[in-house]
C-alpha positions as CSV (number, residue, x, y, z in Angstrom):
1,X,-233.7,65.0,54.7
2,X,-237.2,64.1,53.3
3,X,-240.6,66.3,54.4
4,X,-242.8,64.9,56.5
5,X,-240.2,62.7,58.6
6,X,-237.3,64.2,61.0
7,X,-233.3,64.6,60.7
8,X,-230.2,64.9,63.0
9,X,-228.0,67.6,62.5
10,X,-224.8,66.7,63.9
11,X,-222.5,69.4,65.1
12,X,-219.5,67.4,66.4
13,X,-216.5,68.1,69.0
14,X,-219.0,70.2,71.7
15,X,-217.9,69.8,75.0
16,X,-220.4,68.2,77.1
17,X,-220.5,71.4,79.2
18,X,-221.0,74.3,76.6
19,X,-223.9,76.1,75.6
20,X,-225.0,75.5,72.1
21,X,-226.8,77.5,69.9
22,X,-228.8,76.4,66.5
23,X,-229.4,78.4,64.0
24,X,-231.0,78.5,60.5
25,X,-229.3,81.7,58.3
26,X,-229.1,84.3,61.0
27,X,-232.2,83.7,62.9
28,X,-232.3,81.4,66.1
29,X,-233.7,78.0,66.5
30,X,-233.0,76.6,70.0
31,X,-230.4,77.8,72.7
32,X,-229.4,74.9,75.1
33,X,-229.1,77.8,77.9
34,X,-232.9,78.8,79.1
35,X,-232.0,82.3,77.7
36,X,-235.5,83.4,76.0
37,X,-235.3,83.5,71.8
38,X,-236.0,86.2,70.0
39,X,-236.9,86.0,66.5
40,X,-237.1,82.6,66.4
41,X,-237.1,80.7,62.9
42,X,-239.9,78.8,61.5
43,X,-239.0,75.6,62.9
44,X,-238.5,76.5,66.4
45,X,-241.4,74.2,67.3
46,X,-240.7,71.4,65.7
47,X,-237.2,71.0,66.4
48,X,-235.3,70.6,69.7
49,X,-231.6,70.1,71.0
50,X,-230.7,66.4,71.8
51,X,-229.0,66.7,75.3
52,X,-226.5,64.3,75.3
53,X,-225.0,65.0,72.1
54,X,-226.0,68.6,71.9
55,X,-227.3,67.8,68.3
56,X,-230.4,69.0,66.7
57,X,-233.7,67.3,65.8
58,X,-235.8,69.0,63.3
59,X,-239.3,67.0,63.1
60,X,-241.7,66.7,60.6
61,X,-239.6,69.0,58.2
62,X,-240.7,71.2,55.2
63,X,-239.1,72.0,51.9
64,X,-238.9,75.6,53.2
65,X,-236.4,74.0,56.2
66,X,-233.5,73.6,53.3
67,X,-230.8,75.9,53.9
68,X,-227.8,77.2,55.8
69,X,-227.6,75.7,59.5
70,X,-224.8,76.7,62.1
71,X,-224.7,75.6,65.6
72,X,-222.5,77.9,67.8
73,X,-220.3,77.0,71.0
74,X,-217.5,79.2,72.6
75,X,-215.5,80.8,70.0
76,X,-216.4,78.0,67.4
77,X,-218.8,78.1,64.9
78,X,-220.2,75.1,62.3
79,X,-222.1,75.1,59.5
80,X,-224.4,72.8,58.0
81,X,-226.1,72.7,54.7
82,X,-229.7,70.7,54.5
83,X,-230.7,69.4,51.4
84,X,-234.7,68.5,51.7
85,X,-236.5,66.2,49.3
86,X,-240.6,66.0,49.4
87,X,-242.1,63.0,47.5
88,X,-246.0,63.5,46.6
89,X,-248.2,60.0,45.7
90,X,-251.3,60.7,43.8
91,X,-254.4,59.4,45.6
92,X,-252.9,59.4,48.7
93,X,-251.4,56.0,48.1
94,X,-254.9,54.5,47.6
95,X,-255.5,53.1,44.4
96,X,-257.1,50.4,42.0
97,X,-256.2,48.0,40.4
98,X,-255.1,49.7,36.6
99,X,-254.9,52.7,38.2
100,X,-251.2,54.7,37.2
101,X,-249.0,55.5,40.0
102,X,-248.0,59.1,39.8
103,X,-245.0,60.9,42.0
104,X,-243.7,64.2,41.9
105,X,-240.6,65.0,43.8
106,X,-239.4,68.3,44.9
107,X,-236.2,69.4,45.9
108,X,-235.0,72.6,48.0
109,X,-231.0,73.6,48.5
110,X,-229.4,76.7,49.5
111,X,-226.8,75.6,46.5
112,X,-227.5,75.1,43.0
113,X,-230.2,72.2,42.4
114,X,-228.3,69.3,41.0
115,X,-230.1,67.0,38.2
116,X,-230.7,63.8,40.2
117,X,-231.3,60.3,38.7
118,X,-234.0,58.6,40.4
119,X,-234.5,54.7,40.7
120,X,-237.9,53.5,41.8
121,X,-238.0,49.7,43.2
122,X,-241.6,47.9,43.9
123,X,-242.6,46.1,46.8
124,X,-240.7,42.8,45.9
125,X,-237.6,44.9,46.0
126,X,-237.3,45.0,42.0
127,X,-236.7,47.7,39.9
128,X,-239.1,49.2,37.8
129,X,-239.0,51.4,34.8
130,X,-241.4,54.1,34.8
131,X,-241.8,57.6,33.0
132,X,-239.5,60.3,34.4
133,X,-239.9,64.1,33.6
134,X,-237.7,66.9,34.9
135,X,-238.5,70.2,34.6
136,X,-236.1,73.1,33.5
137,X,-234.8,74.1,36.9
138,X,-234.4,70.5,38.8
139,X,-236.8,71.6,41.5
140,X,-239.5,69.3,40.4
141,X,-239.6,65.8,38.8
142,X,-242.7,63.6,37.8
143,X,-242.4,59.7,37.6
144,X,-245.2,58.1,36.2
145,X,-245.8,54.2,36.1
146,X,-249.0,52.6,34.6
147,X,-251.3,50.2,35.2
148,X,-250.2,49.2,38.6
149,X,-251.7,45.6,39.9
150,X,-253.3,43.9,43.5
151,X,-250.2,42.2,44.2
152,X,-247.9,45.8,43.8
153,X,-249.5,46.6,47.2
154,X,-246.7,47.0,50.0
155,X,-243.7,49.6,50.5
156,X,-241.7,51.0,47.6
157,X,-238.7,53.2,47.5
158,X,-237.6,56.0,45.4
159,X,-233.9,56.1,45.3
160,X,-232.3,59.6,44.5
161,X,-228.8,60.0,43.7
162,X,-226.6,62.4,42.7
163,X,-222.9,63.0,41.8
164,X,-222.0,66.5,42.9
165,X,-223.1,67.0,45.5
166,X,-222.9,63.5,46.3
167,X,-226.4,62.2,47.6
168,X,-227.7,58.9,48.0
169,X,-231.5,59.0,49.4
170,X,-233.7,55.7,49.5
171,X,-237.1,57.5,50.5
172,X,-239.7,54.8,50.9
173,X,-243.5,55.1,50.6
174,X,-246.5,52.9,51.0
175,X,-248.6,51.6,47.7
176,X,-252.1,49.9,48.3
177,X,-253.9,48.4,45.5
178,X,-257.2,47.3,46.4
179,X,-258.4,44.4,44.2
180,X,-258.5,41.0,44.0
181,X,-256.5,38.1,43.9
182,X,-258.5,36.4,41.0
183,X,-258.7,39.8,38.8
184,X,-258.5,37.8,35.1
185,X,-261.8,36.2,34.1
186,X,-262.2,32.7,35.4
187,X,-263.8,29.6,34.0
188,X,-265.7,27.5,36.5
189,X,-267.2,23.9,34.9
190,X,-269.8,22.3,36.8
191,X,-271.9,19.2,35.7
192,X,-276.3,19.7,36.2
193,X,-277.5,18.5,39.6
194,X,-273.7,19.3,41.5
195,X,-273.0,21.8,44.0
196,X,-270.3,25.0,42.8
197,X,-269.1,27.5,45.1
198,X,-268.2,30.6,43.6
199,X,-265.4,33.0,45.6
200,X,-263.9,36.0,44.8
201,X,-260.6,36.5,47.5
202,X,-259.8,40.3,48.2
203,X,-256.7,42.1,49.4
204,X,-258.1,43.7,52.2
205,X,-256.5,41.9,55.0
206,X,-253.0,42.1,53.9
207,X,-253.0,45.7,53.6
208,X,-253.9,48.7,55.5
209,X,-256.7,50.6,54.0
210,X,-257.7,54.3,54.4
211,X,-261.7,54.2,54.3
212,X,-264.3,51.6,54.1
213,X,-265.9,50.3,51.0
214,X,-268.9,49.0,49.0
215,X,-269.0,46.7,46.2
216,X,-272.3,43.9,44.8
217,X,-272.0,41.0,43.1
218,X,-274.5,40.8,39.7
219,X,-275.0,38.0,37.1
220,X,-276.2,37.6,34.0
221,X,-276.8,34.6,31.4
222,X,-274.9,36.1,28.5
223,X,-272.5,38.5,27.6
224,X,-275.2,41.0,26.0
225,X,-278.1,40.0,28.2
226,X,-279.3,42.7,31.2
227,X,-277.4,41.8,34.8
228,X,-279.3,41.0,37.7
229,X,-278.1,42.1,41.1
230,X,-277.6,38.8,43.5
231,X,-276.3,40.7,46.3
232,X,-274.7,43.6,47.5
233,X,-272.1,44.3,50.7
234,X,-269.9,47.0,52.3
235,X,-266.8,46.3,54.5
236,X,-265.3,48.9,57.0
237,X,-262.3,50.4,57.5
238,X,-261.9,47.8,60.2
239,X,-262.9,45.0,58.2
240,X,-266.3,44.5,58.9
241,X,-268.1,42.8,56.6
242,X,-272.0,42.7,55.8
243,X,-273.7,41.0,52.9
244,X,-277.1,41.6,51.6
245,X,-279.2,39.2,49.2
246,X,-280.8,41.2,46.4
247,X,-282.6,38.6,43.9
248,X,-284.7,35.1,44.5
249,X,-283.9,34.7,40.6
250,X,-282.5,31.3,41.7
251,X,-281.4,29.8,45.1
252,X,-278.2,30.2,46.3
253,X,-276.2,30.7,49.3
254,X,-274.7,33.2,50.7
255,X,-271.5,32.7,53.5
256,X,-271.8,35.0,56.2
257,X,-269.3,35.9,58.1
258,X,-268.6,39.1,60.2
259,X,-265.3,39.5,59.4
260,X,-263.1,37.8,56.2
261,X,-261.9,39.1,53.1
262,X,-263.9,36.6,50.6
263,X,-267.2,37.1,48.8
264,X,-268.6,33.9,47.9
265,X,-271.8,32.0,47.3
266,X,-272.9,28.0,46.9
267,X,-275.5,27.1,43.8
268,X,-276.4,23.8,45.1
269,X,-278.5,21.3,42.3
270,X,-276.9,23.2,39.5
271,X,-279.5,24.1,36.6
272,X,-278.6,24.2,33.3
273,X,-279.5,27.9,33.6
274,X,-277.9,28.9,36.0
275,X,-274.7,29.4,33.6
276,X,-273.6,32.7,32.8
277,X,-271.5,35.1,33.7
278,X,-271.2,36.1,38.0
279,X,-269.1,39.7,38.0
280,X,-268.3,41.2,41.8
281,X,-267.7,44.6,42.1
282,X,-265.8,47.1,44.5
283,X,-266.7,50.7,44.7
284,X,-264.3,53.2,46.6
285,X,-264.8,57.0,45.9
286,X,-266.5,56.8,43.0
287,X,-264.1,54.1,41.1
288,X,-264.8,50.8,40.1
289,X,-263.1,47.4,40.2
290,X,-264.6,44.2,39.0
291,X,-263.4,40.2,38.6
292,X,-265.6,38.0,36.8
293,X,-266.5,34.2,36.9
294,X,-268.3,32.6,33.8
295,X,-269.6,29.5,35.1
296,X,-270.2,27.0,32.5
297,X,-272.7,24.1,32.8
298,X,-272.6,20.2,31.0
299,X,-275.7,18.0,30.8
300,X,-276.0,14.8,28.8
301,X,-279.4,13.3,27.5
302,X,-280.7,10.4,25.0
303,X,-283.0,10.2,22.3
304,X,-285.0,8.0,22.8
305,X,-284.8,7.7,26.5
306,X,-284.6,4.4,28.0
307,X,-283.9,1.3,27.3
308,X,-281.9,0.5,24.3
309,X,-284.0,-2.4,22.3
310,X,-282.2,-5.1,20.2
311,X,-281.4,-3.9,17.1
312,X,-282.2,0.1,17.8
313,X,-280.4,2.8,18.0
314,X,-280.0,5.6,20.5
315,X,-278.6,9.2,19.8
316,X,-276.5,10.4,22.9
317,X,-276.0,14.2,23.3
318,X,-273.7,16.2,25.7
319,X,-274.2,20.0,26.0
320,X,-272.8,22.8,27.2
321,X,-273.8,26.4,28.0
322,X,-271.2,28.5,26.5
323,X,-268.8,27.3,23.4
324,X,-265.3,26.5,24.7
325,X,-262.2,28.4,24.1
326,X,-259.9,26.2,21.6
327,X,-257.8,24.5,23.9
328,X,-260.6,22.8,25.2
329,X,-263.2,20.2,24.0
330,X,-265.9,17.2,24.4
331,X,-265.2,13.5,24.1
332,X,-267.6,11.0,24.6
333,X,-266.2,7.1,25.2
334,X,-267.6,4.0,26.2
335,X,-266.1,1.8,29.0
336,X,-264.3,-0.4,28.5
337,X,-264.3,0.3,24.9
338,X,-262.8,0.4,21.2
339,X,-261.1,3.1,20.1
340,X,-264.4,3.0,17.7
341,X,-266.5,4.3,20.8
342,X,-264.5,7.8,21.1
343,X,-266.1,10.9,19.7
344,X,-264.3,14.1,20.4
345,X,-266.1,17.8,19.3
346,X,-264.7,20.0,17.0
347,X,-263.1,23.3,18.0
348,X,-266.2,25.8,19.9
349,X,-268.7,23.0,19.7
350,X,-271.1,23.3,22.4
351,X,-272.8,20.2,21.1
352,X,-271.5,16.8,21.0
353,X,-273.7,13.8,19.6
354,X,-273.0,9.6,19.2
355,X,-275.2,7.1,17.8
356,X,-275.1,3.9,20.2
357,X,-276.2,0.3,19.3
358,X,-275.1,-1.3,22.2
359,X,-275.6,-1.2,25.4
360,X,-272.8,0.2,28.3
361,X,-271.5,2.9,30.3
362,X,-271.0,5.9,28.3
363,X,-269.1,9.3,29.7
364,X,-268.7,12.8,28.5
365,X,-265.6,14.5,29.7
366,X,-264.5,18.7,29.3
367,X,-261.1,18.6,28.7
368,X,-259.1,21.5,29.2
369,X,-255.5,21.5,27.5
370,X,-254.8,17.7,28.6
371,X,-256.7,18.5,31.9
372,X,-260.1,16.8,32.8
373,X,-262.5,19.1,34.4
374,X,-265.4,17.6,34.6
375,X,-267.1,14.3,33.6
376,X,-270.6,13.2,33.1
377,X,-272.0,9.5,32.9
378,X,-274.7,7.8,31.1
379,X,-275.7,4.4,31.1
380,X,-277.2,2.6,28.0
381,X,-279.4,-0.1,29.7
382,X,-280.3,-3.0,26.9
383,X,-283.9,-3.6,27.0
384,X,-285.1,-7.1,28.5
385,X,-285.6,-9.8,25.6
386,X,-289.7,-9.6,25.8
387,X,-289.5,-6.1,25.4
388,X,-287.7,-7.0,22.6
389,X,-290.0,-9.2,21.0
390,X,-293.2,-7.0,21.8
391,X,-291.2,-4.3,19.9
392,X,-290.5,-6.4,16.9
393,X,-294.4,-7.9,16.8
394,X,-295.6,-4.5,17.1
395,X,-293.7,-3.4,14.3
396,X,-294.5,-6.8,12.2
397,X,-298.0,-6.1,13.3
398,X,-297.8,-2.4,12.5
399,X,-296.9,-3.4,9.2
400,X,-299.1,-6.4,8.3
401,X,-302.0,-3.4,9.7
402,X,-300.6,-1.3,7.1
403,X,-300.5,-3.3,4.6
404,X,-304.6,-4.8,5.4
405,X,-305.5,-1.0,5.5
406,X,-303.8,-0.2,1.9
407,X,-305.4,-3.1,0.3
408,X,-308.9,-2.2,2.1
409,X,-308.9,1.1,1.0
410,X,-308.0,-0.5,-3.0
411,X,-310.6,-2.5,-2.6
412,X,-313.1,0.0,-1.2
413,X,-312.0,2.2,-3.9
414,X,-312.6,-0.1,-7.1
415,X,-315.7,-0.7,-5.4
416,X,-316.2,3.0,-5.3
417,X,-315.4,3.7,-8.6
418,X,-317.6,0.6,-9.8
419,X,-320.9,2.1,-8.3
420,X,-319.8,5.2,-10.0
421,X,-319.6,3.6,-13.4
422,X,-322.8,1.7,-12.8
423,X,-324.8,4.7,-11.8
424,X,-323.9,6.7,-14.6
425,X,-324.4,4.1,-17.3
426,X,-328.4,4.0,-15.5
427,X,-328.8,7.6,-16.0
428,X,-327.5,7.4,-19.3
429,X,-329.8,4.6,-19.8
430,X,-333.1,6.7,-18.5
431,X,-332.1,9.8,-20.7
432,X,-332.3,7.3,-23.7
433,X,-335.9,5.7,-22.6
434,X,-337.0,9.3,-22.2
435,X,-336.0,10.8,-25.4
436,X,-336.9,7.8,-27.2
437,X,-341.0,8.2,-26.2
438,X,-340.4,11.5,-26.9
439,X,-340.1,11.0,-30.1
440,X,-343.1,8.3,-30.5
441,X,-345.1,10.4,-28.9
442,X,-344.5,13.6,-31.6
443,X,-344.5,11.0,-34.6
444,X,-348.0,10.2,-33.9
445,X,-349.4,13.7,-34.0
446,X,-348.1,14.0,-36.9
447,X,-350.1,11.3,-38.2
């Protein structure tokens, strides 16, 4: 038998007629006659005598119910042994995702406690191998398995066998593993000015959980960078679901719903910063359980901007928020082009840039292995042939201005330099005149 559920003892060949009596060791269980017991044994009260087959049904039974069980009619008497098993979970059954699966198994015999071999299959019905540790006296065995997952959640056995005596016990017990169904990080691409819907999918409704629970959903730009709290929930043990926006930090949407197992909001207009990394997280008594989108954003641009004149040239640049993990890259190509018009980025380039001449339809994909995620146009418009023209007088006539300025300002400067020379040679001049009368002027006193 196994504690905790309820087992037949069969006594057969009774008589329909006789009075039975049940007994564990020497004291008295049940009577089938209404004669009062005396001394009854522990599990008087939770056992009782099947009419029809004069049996007995012990309920809800303990490891101290093992033992030596006789049932007693007329001159016959027949005995039964009862060999109980009681299988522990840790945390009641209720765990995370990660979490290790713990059992300990008891045993209790009125015989010598065999060594048993136990097999332990998951909810798919496969066999697992876990950590198995027996103590000295065979009374108590630990099986540990680690790291259990979402999708272990469901009914598990533990089968026990054993040789001599010869037992063969499938004892079944419940595992719930509260998570998600998206646990791994996620990559989400979305192009600027499209709408993304974020969702995270939980468990809940395909099991049956013990208590309610909490969890919030918090973003940030990059890895290192502080996280901001979008919004926050809690769910009931019945399901009940209420949400709670926490942050105008950028508009988003949030789907309500009273009941439902899905978290999920709707950026509508994607910026370019609203890339980053959106993690949702489930609290239950005091542990923590998180699954994380990193949403990644593309934009494409031009330099200049507009229309492409004859004979220019126009860069072409397409971005994105986050470098790429290898197995994924940029191309640019031109519609209904060459081979010539295909640019692809190198490995974690978040920046991919192609000089264009002409003028046509030019798209940026993500490519993910040999997958396209995501693609982003931009059209090269060729400038009408005026524009053209004005483009190439202005630069003639920003030349031939360039070229009048530089000889105006040789001019102006020999001219300059001229008056310089001219000025200086009339000073020299006067400092002559001067010290020439000078010198008249003392000759004469002399005289």
């Amino acid at each position: 038998g196994v504690a905790g559920q309820a087992v037949i003892l069969n006594c057969r060949g009774i008589p329909h007629h006789a009075a039975v009596t049940w007994k564990h060791y020497k004291l008295v269980i049940k009577k089938s006659s209404i004669t009062p017991l005396k001394g009854k044994a522990t599990m008087s009260d939770r056992s009782e005598i099947i009419p029809s087959s004069k049996h007995l049904k012990v309920m809800d039974l303990r490891l101290s119910d093992a033992g030596i069980y006789t049932c007693e009619y007329e001159s016959h008497t027949v005995s039964i042994s009862l060999h109980v098993f009681k299988l522990m979970i840790s945390l009641d059954g209720h765990f995370l995702p990660n979490e290790d699966l713990e059992l300990t198994l008891m045993q209790n015999s009125s015989h010598l406690l065999p060594s048993l071999n136990i097999t332990l299959f998951n909810s798919n019905n496969n066999i697992v191998t876990p950590i198995v540790v027996e103590d000295k006296t065979h009374q108590k065995y630990t099986v540990k398995l680690k790291e259990l997952e979402a999708t272990d959640s469901g009914t598990w056995t533990c089968r026990v066998h054993s040789d001599s005596p010869l037992i063969n016990q499938n004892i079944p017990f419940d595992v719930r593993v509260l998570g998600f169904q998206n646990p791994d990080l996620e990559r989400k691409y979305a192009t600027v000015g499209s709408t993304v819907i974020l969702s995270w999918h939980l468990n809940f409704r395909k099991i049956t959980w013990k208590g309610g629970f909490t969890g919030q959903l918090n973003w940030k730009q990059q890895e290192s960078a502080p996280a901001h709290e979008l919004l926050d929930f809690n769910t009931t043990a019945w399901g009940e679901q209420h949400k709670t926006k926490k942050s105008n930090r950028f508009w988003f949407e949030i789907r309500e719903g009273k009941f439902g197992s899905t978290i999920e909001v709707k950026l509508s207009k994607v910026n370019f910063n609203h890339s980053g990394h959106y993690q949702c997280q489930l609290a239950y008594n005091s542990r923590y359980v998180q699954s994380k989108i990193e949403l990644v954003v593309m934009k494409v641009s031009a330099n200049p901007a507009g229309p492409l004149a004859r004979g220019a040239e126009m860069t072409l640049t397409c971005q994105v928020s986050s470098p790429l993990p290898p197995n994924t890259h940029l191309r640019w190509e031109r519609v209904n082009g060459t081979q010539m018009d295909v640019k692809k980025s190198k490995q974690h380039e978040v920046k991919l840039e192609v000089n264009v001449s002409t003028a046509g339809l030019w798209i940026c994909h993500l490519i993910e292995d040999n997958d396209l995620m995501i693609s982003l146009s931009y059209p090269v418009e060729e400038a009408p042939v005026w524009i053209s023209y004005v483009v190439i007088g202005a630069s003639v006539g920003g030349s031939v201005l360039v070229f009048v300025l530089a000889c105006l300002c040789t001019i102006s400067g020999i001219s300059w330099q001229r008056r310089r020379q001219r000025a200086k040679r009339m000073v020299q001049a006067r400092q002559y005149l001067l010290e020439n009368k000078t010198w008249q002027c003392q000759h004469r006193l002399n005289k």
